[in-house]
C-alpha positions as CSV (number, residue, x, y, z in Angstrom):
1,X,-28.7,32.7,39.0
2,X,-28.1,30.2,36.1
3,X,-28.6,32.6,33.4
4,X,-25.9,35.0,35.5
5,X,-23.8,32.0,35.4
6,X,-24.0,31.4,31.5
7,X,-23.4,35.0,31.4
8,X,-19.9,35.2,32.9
9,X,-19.3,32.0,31.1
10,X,-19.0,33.8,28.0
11,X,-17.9,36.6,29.2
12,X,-15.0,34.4,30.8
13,X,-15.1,33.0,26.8
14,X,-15.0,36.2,25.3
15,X,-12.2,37.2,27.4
16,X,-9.9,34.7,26.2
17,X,-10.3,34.5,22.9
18,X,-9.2,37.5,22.8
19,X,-5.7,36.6,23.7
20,X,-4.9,35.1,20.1
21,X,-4.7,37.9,17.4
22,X,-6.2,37.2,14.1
23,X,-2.6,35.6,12.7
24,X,-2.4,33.5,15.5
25,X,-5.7,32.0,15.3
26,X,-4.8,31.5,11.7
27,X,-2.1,29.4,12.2
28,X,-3.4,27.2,15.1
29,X,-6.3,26.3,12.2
30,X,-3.5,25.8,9.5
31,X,-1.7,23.5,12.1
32,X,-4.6,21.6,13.1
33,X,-6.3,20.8,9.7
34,X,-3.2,20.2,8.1
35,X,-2.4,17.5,10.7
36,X,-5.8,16.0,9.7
37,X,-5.4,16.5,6.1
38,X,-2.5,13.9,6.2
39,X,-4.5,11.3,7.9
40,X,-7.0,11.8,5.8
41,X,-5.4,11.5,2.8
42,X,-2.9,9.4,3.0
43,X,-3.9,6.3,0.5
44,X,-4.7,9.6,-1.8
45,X,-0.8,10.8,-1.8
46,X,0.4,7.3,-1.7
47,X,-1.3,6.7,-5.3
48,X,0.3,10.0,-6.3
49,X,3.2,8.8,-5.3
50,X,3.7,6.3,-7.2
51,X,2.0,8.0,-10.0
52,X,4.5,10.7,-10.3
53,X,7.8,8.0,-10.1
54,X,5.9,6.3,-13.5
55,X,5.6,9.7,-15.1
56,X,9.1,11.2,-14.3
57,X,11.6,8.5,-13.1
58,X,10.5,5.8,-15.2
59,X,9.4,8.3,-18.3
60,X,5.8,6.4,-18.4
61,X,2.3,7.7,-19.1
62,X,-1.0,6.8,-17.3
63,X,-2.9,4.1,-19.1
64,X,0.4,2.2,-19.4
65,X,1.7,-0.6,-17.5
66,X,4.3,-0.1,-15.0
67,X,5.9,-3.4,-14.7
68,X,9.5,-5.3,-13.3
69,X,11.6,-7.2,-15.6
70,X,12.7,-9.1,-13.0
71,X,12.6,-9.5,-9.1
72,X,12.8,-6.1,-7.5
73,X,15.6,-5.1,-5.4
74,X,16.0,-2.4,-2.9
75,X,15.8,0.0,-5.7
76,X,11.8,-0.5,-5.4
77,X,11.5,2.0,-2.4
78,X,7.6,1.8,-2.6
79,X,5.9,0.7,0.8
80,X,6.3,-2.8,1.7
81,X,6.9,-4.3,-1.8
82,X,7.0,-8.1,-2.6
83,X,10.4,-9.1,-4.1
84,X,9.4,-12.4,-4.6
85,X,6.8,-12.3,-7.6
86,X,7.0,-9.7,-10.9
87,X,4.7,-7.2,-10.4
88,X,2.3,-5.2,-13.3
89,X,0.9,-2.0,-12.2
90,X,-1.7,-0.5,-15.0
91,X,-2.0,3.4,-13.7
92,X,-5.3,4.2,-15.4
93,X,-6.8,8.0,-16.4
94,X,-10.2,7.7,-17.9
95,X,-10.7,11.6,-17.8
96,X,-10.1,12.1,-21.5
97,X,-9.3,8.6,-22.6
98,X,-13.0,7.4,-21.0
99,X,-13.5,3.5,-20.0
100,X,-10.5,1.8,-20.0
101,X,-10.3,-1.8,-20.6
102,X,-7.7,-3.9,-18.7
103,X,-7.4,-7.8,-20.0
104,X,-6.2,-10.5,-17.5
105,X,-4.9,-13.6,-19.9
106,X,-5.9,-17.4,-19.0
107,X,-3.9,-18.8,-16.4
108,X,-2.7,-21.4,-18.7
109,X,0.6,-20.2,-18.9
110,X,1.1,-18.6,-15.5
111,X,-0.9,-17.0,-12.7
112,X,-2.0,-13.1,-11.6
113,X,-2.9,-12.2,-8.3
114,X,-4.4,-8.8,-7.9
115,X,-6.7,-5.8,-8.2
116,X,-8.1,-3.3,-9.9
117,X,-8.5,-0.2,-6.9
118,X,-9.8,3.5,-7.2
119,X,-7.2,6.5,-6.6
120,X,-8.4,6.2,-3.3
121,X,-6.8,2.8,-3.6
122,X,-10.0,1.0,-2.5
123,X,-10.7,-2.1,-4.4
124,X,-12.9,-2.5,-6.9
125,X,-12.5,-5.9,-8.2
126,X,-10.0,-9.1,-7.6
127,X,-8.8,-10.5,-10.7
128,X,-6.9,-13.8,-11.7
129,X,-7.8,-17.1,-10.0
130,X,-8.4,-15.6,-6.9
131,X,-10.7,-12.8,-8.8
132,X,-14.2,-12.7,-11.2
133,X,-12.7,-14.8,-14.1
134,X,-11.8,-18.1,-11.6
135,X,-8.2,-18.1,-13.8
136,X,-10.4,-18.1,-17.3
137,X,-9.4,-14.5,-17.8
138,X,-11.6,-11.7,-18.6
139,X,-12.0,-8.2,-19.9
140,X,-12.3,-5.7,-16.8
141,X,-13.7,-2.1,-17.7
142,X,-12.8,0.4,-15.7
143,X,-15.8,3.1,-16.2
144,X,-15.4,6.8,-14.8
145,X,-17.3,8.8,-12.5
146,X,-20.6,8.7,-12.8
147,X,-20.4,7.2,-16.8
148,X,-23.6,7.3,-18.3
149,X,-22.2,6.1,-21.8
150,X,-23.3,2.8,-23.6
151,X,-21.1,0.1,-22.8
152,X,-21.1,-3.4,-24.9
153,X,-21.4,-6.8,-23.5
154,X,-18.7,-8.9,-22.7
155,X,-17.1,-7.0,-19.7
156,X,-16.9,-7.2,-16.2
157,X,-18.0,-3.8,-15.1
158,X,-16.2,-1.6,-12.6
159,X,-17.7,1.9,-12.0
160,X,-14.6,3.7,-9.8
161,X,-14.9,7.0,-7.8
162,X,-12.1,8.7,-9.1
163,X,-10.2,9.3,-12.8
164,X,-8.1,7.8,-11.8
165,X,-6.9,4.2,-10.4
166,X,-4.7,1.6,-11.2
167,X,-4.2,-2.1,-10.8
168,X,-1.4,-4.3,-8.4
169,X,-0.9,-7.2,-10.6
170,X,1.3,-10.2,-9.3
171,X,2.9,-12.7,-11.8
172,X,3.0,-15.7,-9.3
173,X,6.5,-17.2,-10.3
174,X,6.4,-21.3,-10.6
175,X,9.5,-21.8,-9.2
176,X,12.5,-19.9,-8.4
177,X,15.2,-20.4,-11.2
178,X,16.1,-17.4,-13.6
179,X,13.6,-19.4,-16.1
180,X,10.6,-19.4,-13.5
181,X,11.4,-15.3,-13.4
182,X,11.7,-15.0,-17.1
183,X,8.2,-16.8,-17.8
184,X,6.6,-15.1,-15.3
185,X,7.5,-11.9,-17.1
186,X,6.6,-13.2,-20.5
187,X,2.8,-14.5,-18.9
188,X,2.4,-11.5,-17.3
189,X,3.1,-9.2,-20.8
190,X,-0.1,-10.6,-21.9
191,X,-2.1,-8.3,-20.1
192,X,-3.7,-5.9,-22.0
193,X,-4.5,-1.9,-21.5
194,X,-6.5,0.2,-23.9
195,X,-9.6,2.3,-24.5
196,X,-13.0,0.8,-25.4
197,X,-13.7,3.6,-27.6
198,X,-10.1,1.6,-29.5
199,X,-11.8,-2.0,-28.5
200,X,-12.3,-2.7,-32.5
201,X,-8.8,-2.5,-33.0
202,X,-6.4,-2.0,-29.8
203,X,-3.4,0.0,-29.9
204,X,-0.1,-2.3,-28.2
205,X,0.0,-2.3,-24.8
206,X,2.9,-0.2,-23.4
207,X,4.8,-1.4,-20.7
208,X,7.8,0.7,-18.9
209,X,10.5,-0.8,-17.2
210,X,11.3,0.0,-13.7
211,X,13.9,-2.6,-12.6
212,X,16.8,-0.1,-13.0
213,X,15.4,2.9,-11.7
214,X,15.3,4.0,-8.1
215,X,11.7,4.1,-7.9
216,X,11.0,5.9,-5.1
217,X,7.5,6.7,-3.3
218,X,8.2,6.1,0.4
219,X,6.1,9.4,2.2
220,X,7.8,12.8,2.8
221,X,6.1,14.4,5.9
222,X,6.9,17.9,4.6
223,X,5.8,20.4,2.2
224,X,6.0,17.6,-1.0
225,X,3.0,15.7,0.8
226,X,0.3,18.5,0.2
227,X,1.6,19.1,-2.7
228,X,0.8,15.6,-3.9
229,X,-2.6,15.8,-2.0
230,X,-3.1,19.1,-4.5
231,X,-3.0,17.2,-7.5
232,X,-4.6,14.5,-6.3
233,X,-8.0,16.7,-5.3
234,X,-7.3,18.5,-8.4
235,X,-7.8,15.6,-10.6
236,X,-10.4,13.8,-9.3
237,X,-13.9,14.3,-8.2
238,X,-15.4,15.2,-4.7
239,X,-17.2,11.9,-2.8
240,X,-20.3,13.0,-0.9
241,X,-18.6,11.5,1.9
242,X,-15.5,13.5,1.7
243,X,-17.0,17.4,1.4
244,X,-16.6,18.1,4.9
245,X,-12.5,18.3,4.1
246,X,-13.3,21.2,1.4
247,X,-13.4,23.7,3.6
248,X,-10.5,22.2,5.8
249,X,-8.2,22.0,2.6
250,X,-8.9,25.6,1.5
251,X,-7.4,26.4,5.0
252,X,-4.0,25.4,4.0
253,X,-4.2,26.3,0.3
254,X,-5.5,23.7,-1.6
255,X,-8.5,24.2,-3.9
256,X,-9.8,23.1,-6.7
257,X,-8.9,25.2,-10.4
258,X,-6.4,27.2,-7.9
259,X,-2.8,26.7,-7.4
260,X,-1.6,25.4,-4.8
261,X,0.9,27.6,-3.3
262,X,1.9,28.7,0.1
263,X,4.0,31.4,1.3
264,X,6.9,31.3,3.1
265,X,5.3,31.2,6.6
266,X,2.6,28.7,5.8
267,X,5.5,26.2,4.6
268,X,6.8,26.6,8.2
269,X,3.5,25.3,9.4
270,X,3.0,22.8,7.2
271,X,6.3,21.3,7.6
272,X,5.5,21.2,11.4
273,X,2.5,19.8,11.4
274,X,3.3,17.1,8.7
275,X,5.8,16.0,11.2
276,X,3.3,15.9,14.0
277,X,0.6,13.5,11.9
278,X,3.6,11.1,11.2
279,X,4.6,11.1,15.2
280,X,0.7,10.4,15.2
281,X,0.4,7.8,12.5
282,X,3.5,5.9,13.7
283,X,1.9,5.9,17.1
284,X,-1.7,4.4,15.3
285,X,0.6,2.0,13.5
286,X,1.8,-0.1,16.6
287,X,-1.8,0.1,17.8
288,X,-2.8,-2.1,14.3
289,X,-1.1,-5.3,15.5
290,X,-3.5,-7.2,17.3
291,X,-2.5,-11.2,17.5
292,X,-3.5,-13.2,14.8
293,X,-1.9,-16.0,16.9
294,X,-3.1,-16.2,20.6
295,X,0.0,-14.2,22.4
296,X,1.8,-13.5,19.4
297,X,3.3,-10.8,17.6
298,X,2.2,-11.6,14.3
299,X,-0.7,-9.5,13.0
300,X,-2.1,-8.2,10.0
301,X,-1.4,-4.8,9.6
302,X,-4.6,-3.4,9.0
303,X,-8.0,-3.0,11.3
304,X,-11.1,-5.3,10.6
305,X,-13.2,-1.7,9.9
306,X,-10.7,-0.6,7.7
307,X,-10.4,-4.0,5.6
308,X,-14.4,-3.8,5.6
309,X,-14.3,-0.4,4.3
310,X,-12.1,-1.0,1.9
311,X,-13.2,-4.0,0.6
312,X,-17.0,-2.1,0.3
313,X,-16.2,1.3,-0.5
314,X,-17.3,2.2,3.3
315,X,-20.6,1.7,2.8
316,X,-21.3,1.0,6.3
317,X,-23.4,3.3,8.0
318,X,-21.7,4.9,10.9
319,X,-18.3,3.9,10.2
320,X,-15.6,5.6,8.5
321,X,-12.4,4.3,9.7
322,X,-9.9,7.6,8.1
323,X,-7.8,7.5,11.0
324,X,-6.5,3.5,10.8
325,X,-6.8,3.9,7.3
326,X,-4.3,6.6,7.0
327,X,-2.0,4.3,9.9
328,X,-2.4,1.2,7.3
329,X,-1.9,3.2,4.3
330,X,1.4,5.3,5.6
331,X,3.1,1.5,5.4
332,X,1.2,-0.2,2.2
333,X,-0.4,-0.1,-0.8
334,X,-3.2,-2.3,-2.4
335,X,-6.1,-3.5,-1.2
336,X,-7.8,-6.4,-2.0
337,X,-11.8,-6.9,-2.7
338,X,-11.7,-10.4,-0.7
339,X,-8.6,-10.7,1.4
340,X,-7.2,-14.4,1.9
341,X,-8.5,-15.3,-1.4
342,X,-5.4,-14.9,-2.9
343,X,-2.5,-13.8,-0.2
344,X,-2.6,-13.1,3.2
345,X,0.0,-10.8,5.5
346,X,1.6,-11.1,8.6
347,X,3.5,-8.5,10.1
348,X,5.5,-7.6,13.4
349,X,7.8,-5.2,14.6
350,X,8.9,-7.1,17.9
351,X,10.3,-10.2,18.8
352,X,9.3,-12.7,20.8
353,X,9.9,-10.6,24.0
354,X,8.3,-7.7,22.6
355,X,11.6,-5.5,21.9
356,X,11.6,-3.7,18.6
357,X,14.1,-5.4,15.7
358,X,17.5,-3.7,16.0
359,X,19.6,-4.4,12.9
360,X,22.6,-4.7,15.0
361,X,21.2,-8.1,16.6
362,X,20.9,-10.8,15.4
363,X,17.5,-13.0,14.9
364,X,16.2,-16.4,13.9
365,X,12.5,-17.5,12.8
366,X,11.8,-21.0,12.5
367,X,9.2,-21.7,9.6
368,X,7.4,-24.4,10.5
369,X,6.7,-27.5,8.0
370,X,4.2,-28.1,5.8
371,X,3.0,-24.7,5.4
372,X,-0.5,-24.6,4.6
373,X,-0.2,-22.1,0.5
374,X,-1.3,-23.5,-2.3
375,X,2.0,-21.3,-4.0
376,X,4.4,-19.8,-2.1
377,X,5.5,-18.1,1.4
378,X,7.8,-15.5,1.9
379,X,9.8,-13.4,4.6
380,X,10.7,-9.7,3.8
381,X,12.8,-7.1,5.5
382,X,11.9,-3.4,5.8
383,X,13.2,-0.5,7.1
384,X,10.8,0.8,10.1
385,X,11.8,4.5,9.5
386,X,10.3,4.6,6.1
387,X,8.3,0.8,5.2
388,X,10.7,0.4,2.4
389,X,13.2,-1.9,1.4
390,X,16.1,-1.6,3.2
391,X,18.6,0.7,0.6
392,X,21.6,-0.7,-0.3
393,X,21.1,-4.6,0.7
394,X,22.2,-7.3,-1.3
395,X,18.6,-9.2,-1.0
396,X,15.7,-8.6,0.9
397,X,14.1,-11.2,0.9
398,X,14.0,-15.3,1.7
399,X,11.2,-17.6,0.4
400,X,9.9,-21.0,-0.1
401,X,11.1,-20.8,-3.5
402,X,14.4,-19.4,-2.9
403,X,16.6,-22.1,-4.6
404,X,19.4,-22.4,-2.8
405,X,17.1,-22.2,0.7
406,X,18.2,-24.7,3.2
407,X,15.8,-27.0,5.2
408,X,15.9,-28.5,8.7
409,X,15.5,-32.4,8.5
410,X,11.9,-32.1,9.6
411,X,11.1,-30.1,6.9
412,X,11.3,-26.6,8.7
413,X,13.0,-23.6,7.9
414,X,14.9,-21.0,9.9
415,X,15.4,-17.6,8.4
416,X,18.2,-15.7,10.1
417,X,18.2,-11.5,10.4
418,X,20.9,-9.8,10.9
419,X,24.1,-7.4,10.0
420,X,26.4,-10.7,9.3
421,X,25.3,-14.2,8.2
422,X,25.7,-16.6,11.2
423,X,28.7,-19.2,10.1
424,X,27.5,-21.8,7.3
425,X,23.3,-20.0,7.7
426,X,23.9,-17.6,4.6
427,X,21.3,-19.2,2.2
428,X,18.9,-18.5,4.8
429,X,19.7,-15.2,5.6
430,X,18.5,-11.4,5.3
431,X,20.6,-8.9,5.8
432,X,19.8,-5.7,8.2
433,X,21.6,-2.5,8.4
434,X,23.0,-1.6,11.6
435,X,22.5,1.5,13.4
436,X,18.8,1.4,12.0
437,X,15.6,-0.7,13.3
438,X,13.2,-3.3,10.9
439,X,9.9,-5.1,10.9
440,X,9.2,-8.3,8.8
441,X,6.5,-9.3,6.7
442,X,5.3,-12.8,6.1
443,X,3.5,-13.6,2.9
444,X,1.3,-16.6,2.3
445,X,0.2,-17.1,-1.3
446,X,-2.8,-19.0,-2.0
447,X,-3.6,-19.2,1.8
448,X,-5.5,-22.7,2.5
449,X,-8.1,-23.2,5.2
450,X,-5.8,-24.5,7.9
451,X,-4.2,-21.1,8.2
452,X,-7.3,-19.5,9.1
453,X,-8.5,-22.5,11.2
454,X,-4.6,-21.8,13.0
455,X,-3.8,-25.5,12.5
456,X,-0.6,-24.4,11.5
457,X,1.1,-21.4,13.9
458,X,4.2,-19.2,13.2
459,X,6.5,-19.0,16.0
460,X,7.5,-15.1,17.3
461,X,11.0,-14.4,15.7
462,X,13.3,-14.7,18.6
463,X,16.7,-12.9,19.6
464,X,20.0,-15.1,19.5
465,X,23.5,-14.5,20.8
């Protein structure tokens, strides 16, 4: 009787599958794995990303330093920037160049938070005070995959899984006067990038200006995102842990030493179902903020397995957190080896009665005083559609050393959001755009142990008017 059973079972199976003709089976599989191909590699394309608007908007080269002559504007459209410090981004190829050395100067003259992280955008090493060298500066050697060269004393070592990587470097600002910006930008042109097989006598450092360009590398859910997925695999090695997506890539045309290049139909598909993972991931997204604060809306934007996994190359057994990593990574970049070292991130997308940020309202947050950083804090505005700066603002930003910032006689602060300035609050404001929605991100630098003990609490942002 049970076998008979199992027999019209698959007979009933049989039956049905029938219904789909070969090109219809086809593109349900396209559809599916290219929906998982986004969340999958979405830190992957956002490296690309930013790659490609070094090589062709800025005209640089990898194994050059990207870097900000002064405090970016909305004209940085890359996911959830800082506008309040200079940043130095090395992009690093050591496919035909081999190990490359980066140098982090002495913080004698100024200060660099950061880190050196894999294509995969997984750290490798913190740097600066916060990092190895303790703020004594060091040479970092960024060794390719699977190096079995000689390499000379002297260097902290830091085997990555791809060709290529690249490096988020901060140059902490000591205050915020034009003079604080300008030294910041002269400390942080002391970092050095070069070959080791050039370490007898290295070349100058190239750095490439992107302060006036529209740098753009926000994430298009549509054709362009395989496409940067396709370089991306074609560049840089297979990880044992990743050869399950082989066969799942050659699905929808991407393969290594082939080109990648869909017809007309499959374009269709792709497009569609890009769409369909960012619905997804957007979906994921709000499911990342978890109170940092009991009954807040503050959180950290990123799941304790995937800040583990990141911060150990997932070497946890049984865990492999792809689907909040590509959530985390469709709204940020970086990632740091020991997180609140250095900086620490707060983020929400509601206020206080847990109704998303219209930029046609108008919103206060009340900083407390004596906020527990060692350097600075910060509040930054960003547009929910895309994670980016909001185009076309005047400023994006407010921080503790914002000059012309206005305190409260008990030493607080309130930061005010909105289309228009409330009367006589302008220094403390941060223009939104209306007709669109934000989120806000709020940046402690050099975090001190009463943050994480939650001595000190931020208040929910609250709706006024």
């Amino acid at each position: 009787m049970v076998l008979g059973l199992l027999a019209l079972g698959v007979a009933g199976t049989a039956v049905a599958a029938q219904d789909f003709s070969a090109d219809e089976l086809n593109r349900r599989a396209i559809e599916r794995r290219a929906v998982e191909a986004v969340i999958w590699g979405m830190p992957a394309v956002n490296y690309d990303l930013m790659l490609e608007a070094m090589i062709h908007e800025a005209k640089g080269a990898p194994n050059q330093i990207l870097y900000w002559s002064r405090l970016p504007d909305w004209k940085n459209q890359t996911l959830t920037p800082n506008p309040d410090t200079i940043y130095f981004m090395p992009f690093i190829d050591t496919r035909d160049a081999g190990p490359i050395v980066i140098e982090i100067p002495p913080a004698d003259g100024g200060s660099i938070t950061g880190s050196i992280m894999d294509g995969w955008q997984t750290a490798l090493e913190d740097v600066g005070p916060a990092g190895v060298d303790k703020g004594k500066g060091d040479k970092y050697l960024v060794l390719p995959p699977a190096y079995g060269g000689d390499v000379p004393a002297g260097y902290i070592l830091l085997p990555s899984s791809t060709y290529q990587s690249y490096a988020l470097l901060r140059s902490i600002l000591p205050g915020g006067s034009e003079a604080d910006v300008a030294k910041a930008v002269d400390y942080g042109k002391r970092i050095k990038v070069y070959p080791l097989s050039k370490a007898d006598n290295p070349p100058e450092t190239k750095f490439v200006d992107a302060a006036d360009i529209v740098f753009d590398s926000t994430i298009p859910y549509d054709i362009r995102f395989y496409q940067a997925l396709g370089r991306f695999v074609e560049a840089n090695p297979w990880l044992p842990r990743d050869k399950a997506m082989i066969d799942q890539l050659k699905t929808i045309g991407i393969e290594k030493g082939k080109p990648f290049n869909p017809d007309g139909s499959t374009q269709d598909i792709l497009n569609k179902a890009a769409g369909e993972a960012h619905a997804w991931l957007d979906e994921k997204y709000e499911d990342l903020f978890q109170p940092f604060f009991k009954g807040s809306r503050w959180a950290l934007p990123a799941s304790p397995e995937v800040v583990e996994g990141m911060q150990t190359n997932f070497s946890k057994e049984d865990s492999y957190p792809v689907d909040g990593r590509g959530a985390t990574y469709s709204m940020a970049f970086f990632s740091a080896k020991h997180l609140g070292a250095g900086q620490y991130y707060l983020m929400t997308i509601k206020d206080k009665d847990g109704n998303a940020f219209d930029g046609d309202a108008t919103y206060r947050l009340t900083v407390p005083p004596k906020a527990p950083v060692k350097q600075y804090w910060s509040v930054t505005v960003y547009d929910r559609a895309n994670h980016a700066l909001i185009r076309d603002m005047p400023r994006p930003s407010r921080s503790s050393q914002s000059t012309d910032l206005v305190k409260n006689a008990d030493g607080s602060v309130d930061i005010w959001f909105g289309p228009k300035a409330p009367e006589g609050k302008e220094n403390n404001w941060i223009p939104t755009k209306p007709g669109g929605k934000f989120e806000v991100l709020f940046r402690l630098y050099g975090p001190e142990k009463s943050f994480f003990d939650k001595k000190w609490v931020l208040p929910d942002i609250e709706k006024v008017g």
